[in-house]
Residue frames relative to the residue before (quaternion, step in Angstrom):
aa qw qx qy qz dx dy dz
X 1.0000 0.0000 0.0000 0.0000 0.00 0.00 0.00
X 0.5741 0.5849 -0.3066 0.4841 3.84 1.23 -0.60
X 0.7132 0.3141 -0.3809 0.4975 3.38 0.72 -0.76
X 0.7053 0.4768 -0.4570 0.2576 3.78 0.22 -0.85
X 0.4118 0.7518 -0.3299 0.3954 3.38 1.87 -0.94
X 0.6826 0.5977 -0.0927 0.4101 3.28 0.62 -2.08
X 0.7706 0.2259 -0.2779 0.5272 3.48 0.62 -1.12
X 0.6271 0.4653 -0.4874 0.3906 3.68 0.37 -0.29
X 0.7676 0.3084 -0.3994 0.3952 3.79 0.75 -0.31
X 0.4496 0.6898 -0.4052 0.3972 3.33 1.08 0.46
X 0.5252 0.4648 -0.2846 0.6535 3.42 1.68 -0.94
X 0.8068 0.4077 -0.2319 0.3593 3.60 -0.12 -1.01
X 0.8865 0.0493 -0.2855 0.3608 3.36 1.05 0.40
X 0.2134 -0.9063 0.2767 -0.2377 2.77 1.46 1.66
X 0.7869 0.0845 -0.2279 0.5672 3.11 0.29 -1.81
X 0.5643 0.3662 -0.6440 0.3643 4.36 0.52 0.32
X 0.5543 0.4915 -0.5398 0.3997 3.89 -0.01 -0.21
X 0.7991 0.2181 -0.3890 0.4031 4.10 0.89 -0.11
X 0.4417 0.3948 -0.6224 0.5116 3.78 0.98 0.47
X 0.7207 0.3755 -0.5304 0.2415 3.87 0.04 -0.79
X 0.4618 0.6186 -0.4468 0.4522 3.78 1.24 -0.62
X 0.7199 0.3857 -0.2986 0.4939 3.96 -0.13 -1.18
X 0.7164 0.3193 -0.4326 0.4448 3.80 0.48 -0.41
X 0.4614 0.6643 -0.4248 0.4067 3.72 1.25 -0.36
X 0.7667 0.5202 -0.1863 0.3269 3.50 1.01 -1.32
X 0.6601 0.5053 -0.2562 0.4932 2.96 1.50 -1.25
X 0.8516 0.3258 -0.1760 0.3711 3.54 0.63 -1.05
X 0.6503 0.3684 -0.3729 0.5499 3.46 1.25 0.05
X 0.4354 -0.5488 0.5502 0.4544 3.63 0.84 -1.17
X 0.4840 -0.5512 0.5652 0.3776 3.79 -1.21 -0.26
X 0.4418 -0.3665 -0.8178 -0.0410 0.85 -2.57 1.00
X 0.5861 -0.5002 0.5784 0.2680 3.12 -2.12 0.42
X 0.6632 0.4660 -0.3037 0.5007 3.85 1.10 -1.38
X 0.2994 -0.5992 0.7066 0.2280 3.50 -1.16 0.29
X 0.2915 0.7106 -0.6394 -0.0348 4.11 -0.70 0.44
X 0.3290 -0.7850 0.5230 -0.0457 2.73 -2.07 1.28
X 0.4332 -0.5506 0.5139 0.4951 3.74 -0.77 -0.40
X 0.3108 0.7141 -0.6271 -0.0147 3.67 -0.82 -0.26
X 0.6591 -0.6045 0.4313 0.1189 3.27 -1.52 1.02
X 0.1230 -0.8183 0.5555 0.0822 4.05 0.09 1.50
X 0.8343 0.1546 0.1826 0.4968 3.21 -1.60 -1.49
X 0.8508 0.1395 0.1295 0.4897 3.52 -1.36 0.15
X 0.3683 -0.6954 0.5170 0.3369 3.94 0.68 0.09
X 0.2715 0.7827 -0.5294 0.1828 2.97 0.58 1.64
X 0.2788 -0.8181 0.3312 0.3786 3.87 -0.09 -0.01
X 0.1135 -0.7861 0.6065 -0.0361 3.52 -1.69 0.92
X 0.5164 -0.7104 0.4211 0.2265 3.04 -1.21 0.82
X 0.2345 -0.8754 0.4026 0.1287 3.55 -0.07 1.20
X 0.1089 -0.8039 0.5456 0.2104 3.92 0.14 0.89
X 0.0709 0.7008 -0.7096 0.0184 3.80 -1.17 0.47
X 0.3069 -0.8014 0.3634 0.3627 3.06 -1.16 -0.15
X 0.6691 -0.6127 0.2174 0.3602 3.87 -0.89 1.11
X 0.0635 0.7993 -0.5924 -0.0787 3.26 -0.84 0.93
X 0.6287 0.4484 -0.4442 0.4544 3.99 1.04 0.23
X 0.6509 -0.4391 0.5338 0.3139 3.18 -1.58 -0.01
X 0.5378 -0.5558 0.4067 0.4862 3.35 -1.06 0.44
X 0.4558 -0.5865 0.4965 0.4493 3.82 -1.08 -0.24
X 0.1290 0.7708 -0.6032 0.1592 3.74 -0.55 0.83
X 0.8609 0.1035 -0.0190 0.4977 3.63 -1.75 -0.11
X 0.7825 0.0508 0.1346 0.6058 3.80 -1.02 -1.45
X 0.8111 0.1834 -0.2684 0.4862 4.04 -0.05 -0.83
X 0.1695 -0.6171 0.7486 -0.1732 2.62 -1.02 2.42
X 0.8970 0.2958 -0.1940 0.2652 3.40 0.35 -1.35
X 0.7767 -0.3935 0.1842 0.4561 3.77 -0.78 -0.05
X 0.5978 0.5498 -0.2074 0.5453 3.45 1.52 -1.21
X 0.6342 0.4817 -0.3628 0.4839 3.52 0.62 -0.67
X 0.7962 0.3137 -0.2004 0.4769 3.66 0.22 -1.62
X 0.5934 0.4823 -0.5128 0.3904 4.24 0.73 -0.22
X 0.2965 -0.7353 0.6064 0.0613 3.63 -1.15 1.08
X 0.6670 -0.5782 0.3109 0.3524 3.20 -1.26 0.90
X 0.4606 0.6145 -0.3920 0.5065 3.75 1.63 -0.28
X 0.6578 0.5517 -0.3348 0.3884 3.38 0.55 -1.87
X 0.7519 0.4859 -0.3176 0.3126 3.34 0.41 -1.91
X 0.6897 0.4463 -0.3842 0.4212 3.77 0.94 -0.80
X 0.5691 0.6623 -0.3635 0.3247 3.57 0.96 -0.95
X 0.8864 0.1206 -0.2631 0.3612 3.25 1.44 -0.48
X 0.2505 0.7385 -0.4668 0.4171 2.96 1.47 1.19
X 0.8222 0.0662 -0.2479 0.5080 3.32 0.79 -0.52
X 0.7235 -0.5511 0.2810 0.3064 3.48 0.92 1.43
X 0.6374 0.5870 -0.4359 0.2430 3.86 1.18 -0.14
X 0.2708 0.7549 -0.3862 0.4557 3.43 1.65 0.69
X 0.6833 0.4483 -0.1913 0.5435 3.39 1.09 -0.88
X 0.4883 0.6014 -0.5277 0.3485 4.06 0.73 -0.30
X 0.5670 0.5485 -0.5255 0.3185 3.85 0.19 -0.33
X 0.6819 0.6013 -0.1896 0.3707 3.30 1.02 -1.59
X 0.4170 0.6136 -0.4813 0.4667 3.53 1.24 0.41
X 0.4866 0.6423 -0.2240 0.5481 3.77 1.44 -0.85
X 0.7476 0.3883 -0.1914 0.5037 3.16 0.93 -0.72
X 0.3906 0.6242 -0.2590 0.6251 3.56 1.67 -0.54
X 0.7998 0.2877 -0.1706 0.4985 4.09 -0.06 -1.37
X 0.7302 0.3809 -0.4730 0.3131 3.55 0.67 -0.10
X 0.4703 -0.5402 0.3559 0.6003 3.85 1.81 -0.26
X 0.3117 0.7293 -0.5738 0.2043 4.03 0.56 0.19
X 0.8457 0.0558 0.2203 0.4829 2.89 0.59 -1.51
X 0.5098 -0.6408 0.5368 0.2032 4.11 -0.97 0.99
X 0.5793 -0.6056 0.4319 0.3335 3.54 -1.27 0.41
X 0.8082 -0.1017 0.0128 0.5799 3.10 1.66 -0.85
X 0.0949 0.6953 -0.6247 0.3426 2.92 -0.99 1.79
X 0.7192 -0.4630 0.2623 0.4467 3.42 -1.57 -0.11
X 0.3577 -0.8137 0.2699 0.3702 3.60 -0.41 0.05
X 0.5648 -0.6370 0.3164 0.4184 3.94 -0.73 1.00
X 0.1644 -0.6949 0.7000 -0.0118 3.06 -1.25 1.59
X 0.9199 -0.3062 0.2106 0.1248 3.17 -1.67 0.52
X 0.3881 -0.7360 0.2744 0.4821 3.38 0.32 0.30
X 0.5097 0.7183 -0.2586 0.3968 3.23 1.42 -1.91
X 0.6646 0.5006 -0.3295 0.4463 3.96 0.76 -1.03
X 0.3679 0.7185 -0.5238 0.2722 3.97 0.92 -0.34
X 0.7997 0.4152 -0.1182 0.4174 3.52 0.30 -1.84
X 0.6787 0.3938 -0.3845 0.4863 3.65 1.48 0.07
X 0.5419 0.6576 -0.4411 0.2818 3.50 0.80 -0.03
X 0.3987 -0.6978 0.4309 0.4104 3.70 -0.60 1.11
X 0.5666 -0.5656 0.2582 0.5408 4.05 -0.60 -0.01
X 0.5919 0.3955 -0.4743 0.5179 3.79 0.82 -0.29
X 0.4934 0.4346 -0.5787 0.4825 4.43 0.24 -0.17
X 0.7376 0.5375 -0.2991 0.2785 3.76 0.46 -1.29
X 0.4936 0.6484 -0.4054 0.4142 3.71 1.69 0.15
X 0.6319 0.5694 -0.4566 0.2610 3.04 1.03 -0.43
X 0.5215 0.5299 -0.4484 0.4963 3.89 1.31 0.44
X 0.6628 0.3761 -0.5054 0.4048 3.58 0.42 0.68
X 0.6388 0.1846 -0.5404 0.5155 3.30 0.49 1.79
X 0.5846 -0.4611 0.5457 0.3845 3.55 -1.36 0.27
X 0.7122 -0.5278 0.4495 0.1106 3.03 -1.29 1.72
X 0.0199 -0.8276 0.5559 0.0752 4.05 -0.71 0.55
X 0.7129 -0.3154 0.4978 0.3801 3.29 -1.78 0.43
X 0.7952 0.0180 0.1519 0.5868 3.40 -0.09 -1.43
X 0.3936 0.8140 -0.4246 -0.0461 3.20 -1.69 0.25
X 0.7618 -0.4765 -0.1595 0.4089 3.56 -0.29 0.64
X 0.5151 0.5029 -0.4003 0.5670 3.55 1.67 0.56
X 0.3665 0.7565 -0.3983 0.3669 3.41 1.41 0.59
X 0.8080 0.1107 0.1466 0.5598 2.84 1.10 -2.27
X 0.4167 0.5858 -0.4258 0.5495 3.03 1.08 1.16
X 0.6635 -0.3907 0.1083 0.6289 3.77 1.09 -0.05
X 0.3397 -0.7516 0.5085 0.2472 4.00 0.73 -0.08
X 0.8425 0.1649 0.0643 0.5088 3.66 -0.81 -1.23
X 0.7294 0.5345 -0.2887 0.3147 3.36 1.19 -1.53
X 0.5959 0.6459 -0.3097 0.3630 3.32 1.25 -0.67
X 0.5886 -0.5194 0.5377 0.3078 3.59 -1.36 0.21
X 0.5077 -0.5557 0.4849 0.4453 3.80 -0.98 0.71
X 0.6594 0.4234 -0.4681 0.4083 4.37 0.19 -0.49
X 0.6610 0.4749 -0.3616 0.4548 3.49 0.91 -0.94
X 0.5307 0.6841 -0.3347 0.3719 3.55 1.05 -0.38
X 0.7896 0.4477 -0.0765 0.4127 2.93 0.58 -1.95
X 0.6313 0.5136 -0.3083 0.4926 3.44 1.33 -0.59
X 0.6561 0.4167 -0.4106 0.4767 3.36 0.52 -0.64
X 0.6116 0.4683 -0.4899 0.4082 3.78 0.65 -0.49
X 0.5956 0.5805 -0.3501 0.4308 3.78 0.37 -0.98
X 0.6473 0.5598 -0.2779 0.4363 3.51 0.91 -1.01
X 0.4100 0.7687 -0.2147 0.4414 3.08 1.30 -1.10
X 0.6953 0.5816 -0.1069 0.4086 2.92 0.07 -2.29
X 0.8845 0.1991 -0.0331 0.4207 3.21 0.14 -1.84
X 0.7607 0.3262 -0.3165 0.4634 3.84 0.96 0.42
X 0.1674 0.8370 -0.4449 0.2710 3.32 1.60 0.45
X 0.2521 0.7607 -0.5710 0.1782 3.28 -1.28 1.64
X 0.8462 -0.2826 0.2223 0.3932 3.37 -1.12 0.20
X 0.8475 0.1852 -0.0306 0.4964 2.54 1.03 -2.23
X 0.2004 0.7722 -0.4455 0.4062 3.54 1.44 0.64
X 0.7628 0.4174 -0.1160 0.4801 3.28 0.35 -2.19
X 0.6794 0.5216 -0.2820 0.4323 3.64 0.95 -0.36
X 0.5952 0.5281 -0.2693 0.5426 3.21 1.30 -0.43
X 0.7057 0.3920 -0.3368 0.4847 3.45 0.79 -1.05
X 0.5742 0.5989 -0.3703 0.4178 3.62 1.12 -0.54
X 0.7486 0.3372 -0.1701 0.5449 3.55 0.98 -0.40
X 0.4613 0.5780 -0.4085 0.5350 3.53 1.26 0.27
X 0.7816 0.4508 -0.2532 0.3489 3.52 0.77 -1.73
X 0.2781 0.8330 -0.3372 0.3392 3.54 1.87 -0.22
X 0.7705 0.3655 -0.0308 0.5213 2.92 0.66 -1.95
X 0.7321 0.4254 -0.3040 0.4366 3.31 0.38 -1.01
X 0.7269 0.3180 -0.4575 0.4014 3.94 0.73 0.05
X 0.5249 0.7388 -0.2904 0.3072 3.29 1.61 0.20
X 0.5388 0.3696 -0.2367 0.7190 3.02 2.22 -0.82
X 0.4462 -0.6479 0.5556 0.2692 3.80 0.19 0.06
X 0.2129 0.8119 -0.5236 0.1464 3.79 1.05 0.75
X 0.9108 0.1804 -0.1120 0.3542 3.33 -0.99 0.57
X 0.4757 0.7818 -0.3909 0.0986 3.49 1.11 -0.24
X 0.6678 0.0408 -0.1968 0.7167 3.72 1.08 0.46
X 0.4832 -0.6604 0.5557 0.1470 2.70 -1.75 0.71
X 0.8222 -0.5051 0.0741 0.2519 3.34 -1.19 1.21
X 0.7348 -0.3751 -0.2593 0.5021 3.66 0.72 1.18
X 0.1723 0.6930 -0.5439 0.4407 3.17 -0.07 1.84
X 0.2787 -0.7410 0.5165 0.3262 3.42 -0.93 0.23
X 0.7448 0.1692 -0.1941 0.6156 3.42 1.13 0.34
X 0.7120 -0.4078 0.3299 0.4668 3.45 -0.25 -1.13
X 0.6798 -0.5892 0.3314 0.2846 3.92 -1.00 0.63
X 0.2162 -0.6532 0.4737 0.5498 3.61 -0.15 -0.10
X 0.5443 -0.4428 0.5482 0.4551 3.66 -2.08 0.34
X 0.3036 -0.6680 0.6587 0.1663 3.36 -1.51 0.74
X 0.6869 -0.3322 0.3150 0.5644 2.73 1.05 -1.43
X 0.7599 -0.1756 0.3043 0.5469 4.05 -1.34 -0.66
X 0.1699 0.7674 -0.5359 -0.3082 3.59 -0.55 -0.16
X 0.3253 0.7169 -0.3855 0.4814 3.72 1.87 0.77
């Protein structure tokens, strides 16, 4: 169901994935895609494709605030930064909904119950999405993913699929409370 999902919204939002690309180019420069490691199934790694909204890191812009651009900052307000990652969806990396891929480097801090959240394929959206997203604390995070994990259903993923509607419609949660995105995980702080 992910992949047929995946390719039909890949077709259907084509031609905005090429005005948002050409504004990617003009206002950020290239590459337009932003690609990362991030940590799937089984803590396996994958190349996550999104599309770039900071500046490279250079001279004075070291930090997120500095290098996110007034393009970047909307791109992920209304979440259209994330269309590539359907690509990621059609190749089997990653689920429509699930926890989302974090960092490798964050493996060796996860407590072992945070560390369940790799016994499902990573998602686009999911229920620490639309529950407060960015806004939330990394425990409040990590729990709702595990939850995830361990009440995972048909009609779950449908819910959260209609939850994340709304919630990228109000622009809830998209960075976490002064940050231009989100802290790094250190670790538990429970």
């Amino acid at each position: 169901m992910d992949v047929v999902l995946a390719a039909a919204l890949l077709l259907l939002t084509a031609p905005v994935m090429v005005v948002v690309a050409a504004a990617v180019a003009v206002g950020l420069g290239r590459p337009v895609l932003f690609r990362q490691c991030r940590i799937g199934l089984h803590e396996r790694p994958f190349e996550l494709v999104k599309f770039r909204t900071m500046r490279e890191p250079h001279g004075d812009l070291i930090s997120d605030a500095d290098r996110l651009t007034p393009l970047g900052r909307w791109l992920r307000a209304t979440s259209l930064d994330e269309l590539p990652t359907f690509w990621n969806v059609l190749r089997g990396d990653m689920s429509l909904v699930g926890p989302r891929p974090l960092l490798p480097q964050y493996l060796s801090r996860y407590s072992p119950t945070q560390a369940r959240r790799h016994l499902v394929r990573p998602g686009v959206t999911g229920l620490a999405q639309v529950r407060g997203r960015n806004s939330l604390d990394w425990d409040d995070r990590l729990a709702l993913d595990v939850e995830y994990v361990e009440r995972r259903s048909f009609r779950l993923d449908l819910s959260i699929l209609v939850a994340t509607v709304g919630t990228t419609l109000r622009r809830d949660g998209i960075c976490a409370e002064g940050h231009a995105t989100a802290p790094e995980f250190l670790g538990s702080q429970r």
